[in-house]
C-alpha positions as CSV (number, residue, x, y, z in Angstrom):
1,X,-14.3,11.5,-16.5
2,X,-11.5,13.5,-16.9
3,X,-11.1,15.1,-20.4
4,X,-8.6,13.5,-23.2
5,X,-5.2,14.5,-24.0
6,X,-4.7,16.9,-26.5
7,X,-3.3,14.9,-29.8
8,X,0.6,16.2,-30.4
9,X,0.6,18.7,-26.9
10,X,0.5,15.8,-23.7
11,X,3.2,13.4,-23.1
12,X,4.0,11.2,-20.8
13,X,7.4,10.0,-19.8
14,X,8.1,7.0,-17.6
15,X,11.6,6.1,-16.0
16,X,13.5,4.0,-13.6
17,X,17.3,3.9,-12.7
18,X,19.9,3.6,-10.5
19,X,18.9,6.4,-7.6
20,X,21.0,9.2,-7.3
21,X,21.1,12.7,-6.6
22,X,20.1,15.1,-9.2
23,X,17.5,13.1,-11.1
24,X,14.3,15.0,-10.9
25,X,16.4,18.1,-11.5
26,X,17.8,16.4,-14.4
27,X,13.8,15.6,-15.5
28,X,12.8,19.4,-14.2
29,X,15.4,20.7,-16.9
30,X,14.4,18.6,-19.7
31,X,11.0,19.8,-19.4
32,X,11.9,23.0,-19.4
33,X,14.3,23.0,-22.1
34,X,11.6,22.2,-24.0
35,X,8.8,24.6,-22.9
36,X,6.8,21.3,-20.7
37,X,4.4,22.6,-17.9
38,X,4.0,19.5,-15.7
39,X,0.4,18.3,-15.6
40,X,0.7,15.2,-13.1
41,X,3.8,13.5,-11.5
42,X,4.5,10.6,-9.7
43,X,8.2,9.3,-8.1
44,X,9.1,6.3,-5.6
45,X,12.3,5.4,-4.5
46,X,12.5,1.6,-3.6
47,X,15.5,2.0,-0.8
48,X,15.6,-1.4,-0.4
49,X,16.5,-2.2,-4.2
50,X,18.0,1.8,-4.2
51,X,15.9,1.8,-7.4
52,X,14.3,5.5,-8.4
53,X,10.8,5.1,-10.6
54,X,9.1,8.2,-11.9
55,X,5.8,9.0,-14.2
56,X,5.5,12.6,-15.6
57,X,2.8,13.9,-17.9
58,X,3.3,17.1,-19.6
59,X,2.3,19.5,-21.6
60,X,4.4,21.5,-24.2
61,X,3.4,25.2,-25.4
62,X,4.6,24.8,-29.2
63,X,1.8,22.8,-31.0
64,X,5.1,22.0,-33.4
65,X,7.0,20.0,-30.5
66,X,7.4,16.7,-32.2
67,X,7.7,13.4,-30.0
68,X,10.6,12.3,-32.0
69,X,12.4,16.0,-31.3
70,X,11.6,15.2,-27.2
71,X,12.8,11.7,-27.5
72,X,15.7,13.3,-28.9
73,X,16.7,15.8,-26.2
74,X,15.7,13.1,-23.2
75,X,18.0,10.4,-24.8
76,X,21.6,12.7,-23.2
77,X,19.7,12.7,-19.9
78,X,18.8,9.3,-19.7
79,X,22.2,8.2,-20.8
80,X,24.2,10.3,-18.1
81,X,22.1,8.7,-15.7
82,X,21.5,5.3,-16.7
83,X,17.8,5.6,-17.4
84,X,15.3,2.5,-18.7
85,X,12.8,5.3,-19.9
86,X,9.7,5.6,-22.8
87,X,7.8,8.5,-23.9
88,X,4.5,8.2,-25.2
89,X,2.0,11.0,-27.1
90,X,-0.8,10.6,-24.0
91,X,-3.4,11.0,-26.2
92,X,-2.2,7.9,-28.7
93,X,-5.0,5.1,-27.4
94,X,-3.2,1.3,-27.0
95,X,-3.9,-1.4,-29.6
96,X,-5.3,-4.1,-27.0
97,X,-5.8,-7.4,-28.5
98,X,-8.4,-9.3,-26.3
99,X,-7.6,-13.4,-25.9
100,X,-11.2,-15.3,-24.6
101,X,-12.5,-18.7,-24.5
102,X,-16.0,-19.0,-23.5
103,X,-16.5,-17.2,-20.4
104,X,-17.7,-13.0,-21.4
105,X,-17.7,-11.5,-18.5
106,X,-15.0,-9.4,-18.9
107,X,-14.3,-9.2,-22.6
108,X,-18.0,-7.5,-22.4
109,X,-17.0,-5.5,-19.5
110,X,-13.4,-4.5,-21.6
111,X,-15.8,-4.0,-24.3
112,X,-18.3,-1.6,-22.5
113,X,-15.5,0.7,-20.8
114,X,-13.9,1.2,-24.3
115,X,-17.3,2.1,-25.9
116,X,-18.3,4.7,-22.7
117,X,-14.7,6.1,-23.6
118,X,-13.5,5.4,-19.8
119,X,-10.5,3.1,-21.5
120,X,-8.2,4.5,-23.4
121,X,-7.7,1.8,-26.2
122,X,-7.9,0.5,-29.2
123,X,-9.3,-2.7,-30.1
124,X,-8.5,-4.1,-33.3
125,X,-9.4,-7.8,-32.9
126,X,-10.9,-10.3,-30.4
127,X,-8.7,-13.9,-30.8
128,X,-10.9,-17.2,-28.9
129,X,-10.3,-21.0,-29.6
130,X,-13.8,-21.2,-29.7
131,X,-17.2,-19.7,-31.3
132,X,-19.0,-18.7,-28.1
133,X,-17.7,-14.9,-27.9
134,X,-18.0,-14.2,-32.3
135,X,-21.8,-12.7,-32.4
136,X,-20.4,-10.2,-29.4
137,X,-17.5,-9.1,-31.2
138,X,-19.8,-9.0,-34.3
139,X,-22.1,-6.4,-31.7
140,X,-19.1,-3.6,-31.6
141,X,-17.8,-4.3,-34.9
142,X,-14.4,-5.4,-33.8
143,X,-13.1,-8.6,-36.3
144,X,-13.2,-11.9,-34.5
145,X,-10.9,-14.9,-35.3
146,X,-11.1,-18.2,-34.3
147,X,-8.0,-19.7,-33.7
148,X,-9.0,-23.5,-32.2
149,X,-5.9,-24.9,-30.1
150,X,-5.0,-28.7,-30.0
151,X,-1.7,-30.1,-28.3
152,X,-0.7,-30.9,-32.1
153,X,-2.0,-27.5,-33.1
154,X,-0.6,-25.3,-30.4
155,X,2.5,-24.3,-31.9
156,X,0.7,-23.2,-35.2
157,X,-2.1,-21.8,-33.0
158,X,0.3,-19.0,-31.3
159,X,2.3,-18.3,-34.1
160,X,-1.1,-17.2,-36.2
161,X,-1.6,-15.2,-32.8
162,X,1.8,-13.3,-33.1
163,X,1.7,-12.8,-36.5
164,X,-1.4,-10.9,-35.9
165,X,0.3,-9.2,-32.9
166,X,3.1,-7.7,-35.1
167,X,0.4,-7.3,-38.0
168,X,-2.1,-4.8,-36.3
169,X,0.6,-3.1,-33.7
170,X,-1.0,-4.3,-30.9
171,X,0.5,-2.7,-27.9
172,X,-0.8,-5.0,-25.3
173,X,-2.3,-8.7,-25.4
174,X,-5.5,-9.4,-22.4
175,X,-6.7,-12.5,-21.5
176,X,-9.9,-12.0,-20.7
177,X,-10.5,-15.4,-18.9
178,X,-8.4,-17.3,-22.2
179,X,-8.5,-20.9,-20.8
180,X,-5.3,-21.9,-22.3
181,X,-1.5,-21.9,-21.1
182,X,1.0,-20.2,-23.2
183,X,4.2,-21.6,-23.5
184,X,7.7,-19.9,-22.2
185,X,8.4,-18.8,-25.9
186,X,5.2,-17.0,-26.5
187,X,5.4,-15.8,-22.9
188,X,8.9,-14.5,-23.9
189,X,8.1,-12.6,-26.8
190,X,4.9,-11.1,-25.0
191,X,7.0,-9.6,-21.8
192,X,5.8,-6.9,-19.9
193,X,3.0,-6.8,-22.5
194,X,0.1,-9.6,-21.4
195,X,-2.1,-9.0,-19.1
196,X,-4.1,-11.8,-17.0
197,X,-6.8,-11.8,-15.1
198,X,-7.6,-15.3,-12.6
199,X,-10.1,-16.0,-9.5
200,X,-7.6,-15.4,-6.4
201,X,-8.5,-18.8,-4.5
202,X,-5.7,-20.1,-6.9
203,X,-3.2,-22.1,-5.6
204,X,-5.7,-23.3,-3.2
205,X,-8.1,-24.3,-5.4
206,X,-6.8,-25.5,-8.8
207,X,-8.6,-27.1,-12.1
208,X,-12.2,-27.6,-12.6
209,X,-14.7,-26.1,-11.2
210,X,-12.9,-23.3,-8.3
211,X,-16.2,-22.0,-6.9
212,X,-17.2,-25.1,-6.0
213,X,-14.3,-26.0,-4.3
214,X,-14.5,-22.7,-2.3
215,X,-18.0,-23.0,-1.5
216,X,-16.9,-26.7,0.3
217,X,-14.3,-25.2,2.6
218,X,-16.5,-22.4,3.0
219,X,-14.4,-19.7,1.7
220,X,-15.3,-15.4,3.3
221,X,-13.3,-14.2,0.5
222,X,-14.0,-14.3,-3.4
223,X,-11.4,-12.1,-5.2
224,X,-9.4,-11.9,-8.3
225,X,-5.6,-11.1,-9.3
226,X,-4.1,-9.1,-12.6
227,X,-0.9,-9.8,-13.3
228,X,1.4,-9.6,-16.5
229,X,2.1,-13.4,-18.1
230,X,5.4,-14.7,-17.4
231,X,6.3,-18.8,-17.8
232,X,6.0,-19.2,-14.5
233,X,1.8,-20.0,-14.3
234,X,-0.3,-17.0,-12.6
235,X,2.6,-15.9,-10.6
236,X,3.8,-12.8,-13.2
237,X,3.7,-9.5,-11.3
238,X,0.8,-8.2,-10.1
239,X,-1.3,-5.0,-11.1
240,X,-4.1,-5.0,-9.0
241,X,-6.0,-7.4,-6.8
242,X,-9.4,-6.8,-5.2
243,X,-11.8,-9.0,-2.8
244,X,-15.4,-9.1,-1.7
245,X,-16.2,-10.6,1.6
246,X,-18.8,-13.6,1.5
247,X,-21.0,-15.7,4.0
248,X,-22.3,-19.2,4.4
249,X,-25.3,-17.9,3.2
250,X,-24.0,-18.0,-0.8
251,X,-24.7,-20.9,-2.6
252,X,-22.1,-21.9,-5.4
253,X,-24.0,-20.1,-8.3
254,X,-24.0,-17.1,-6.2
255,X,-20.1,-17.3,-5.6
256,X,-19.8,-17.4,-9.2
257,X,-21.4,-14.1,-9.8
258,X,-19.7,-12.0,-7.2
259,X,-16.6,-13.7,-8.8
260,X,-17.4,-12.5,-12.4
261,X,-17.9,-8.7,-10.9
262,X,-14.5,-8.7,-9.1
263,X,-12.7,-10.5,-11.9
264,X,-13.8,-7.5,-14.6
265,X,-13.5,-5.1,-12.3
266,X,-9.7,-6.0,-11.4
267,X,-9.0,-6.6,-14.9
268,X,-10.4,-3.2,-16.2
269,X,-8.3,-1.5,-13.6
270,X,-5.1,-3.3,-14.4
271,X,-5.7,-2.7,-18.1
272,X,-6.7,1.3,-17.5
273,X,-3.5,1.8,-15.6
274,X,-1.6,0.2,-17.7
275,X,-2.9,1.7,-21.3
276,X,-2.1,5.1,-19.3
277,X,1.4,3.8,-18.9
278,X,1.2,4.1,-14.9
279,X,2.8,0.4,-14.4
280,X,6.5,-0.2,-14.2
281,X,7.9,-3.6,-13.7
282,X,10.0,-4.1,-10.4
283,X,11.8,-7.3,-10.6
284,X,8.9,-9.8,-9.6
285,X,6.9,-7.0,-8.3
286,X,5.2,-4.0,-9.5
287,X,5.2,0.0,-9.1
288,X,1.4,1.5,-9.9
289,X,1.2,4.8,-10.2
290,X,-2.7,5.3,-9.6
């Protein structure tokens, strides 16, 4: 495991524009400017969109370099060229709130990683509409609430969610197998900033009971999908996908374990890269800089 950044010394900065000429010297001169030896970078130019996307993380040599004052002197760059950019402290962990209904596969896998230190975030509460999951969270001392969802209840239900959101600075919302659909306003409010992880035989297989389903038709592929919520049901963009090949030999229980292992490794992988800010939305598609 590589070591941790150094608190107030590592930055990252992430950034997509318009291509042109001169941008990574534009970048190259920032950095220098302000005393940054470059540590790791990453760049892909999407010719087909002519979009330019970049991930740089730095170090500075003055311990009293504030991330305000580099903000600062990026903000006439980005403006001459037309830059969506953010700059990050790499060593600040992200507030993850974790969303989960009964099934713990991988809210205990999330768990796990964050308490081996191999995911860099925070976790300052665990939200389910049901009980299952509480004496887990109880297990790592992270604060569980129980927030049950009803059609009359719904609206009520995700606006206690958000106000915890905004309350605890959470960063970046995972459902961790959270059996319920969230409606086009939540989804709105949580762009670019929910994560979800489902079984991959989806559309093919939909409602109750998936492995089962597969198992009939005789499926040689169980994988899983990550993708960031959007209104439009499991089709957000996606982070990361992964498969394991099967035979006729699995029986339906069987399906469902190898489906478990996939699902929480794809997530934890979607929700690494993305706590490390290495995933930039692209339209309906993503750019991952692994």
């Amino acid at each position: 495991m590589s070591p941790r950044p150094q608190p107030g010394r590592e930055f990252v900065l992430t950034l997509s524009c318009p291509d042109r000429a001169g941008l990574v010297h534009a970048v190259s001169g920032f950095l220098v400017r302000h005393s940054g030896n470059i540590l790791e970078s990453q760049q892909f130019d999407d010719r087909l969109q002519d979009r330019f996307f970049m991930r740089v993380h730095f170090e500075v040599s003055d311990a009293n370099t504030a991330l305000e004052e580099l903000r600062g002197g990026f903000g006439p760059v980005a403006e001459a060229y037309r830059i969506s950019w953010q700059l990050q402290d790499a060593s600040t962990p992200t507030r993850t709130l974790i969303m989960v209904s009964k099934f713990a596969h991988c809210l205990n896998d999330l768990l796990f990683r964050r308490s081996t230190g191999a995911l860099h975030i925070d976790i300052p509460a665990i939200v389910s509409n049901h009980r299952d999951v509480e004496p887990l969270a109880q297990t790592y001392g992270i604060p569980f609430h129980h927030i049950p969802v009803t059609p009359q209840t719904k609206a009520e239900a995700e606006s206690r969610l958000l106000r915890l959101v905004d309350e605890l600075d959470v960063g970046l919302v995972v459902l961790a197998r959270y059996m319920q659909v969230l409606s086009d306003d939540l989804c709105k409010q949580l762009d670019g900033r929910a994560i979800n992880i489902h079984h991959s035989f989806l559309p093919s297989f939909k409602g109750a009971r998936p492995y089962v389903q597969a198992h009939r038709r005789g499926v040689k592929l169980v994988g899983a999908t990550a993708h960031y919520v959007t209104s439009d049901l499991d089709e957000g963009p996606i982070i990361e996908q992964d498969v394991v090949r099967v035979d006729h030999s699995r029986n339906p229980d069987e399906l469902v374990t190898v489906g478990r292992d996939v699902e929480a490794q794809v997530l934890a992988r979607a929700v690494e890269w993305h706590s490390e800010n290495r995933v930039m939305v692209n339209g309906h598609r993503t750019v991952v800089f692994r």
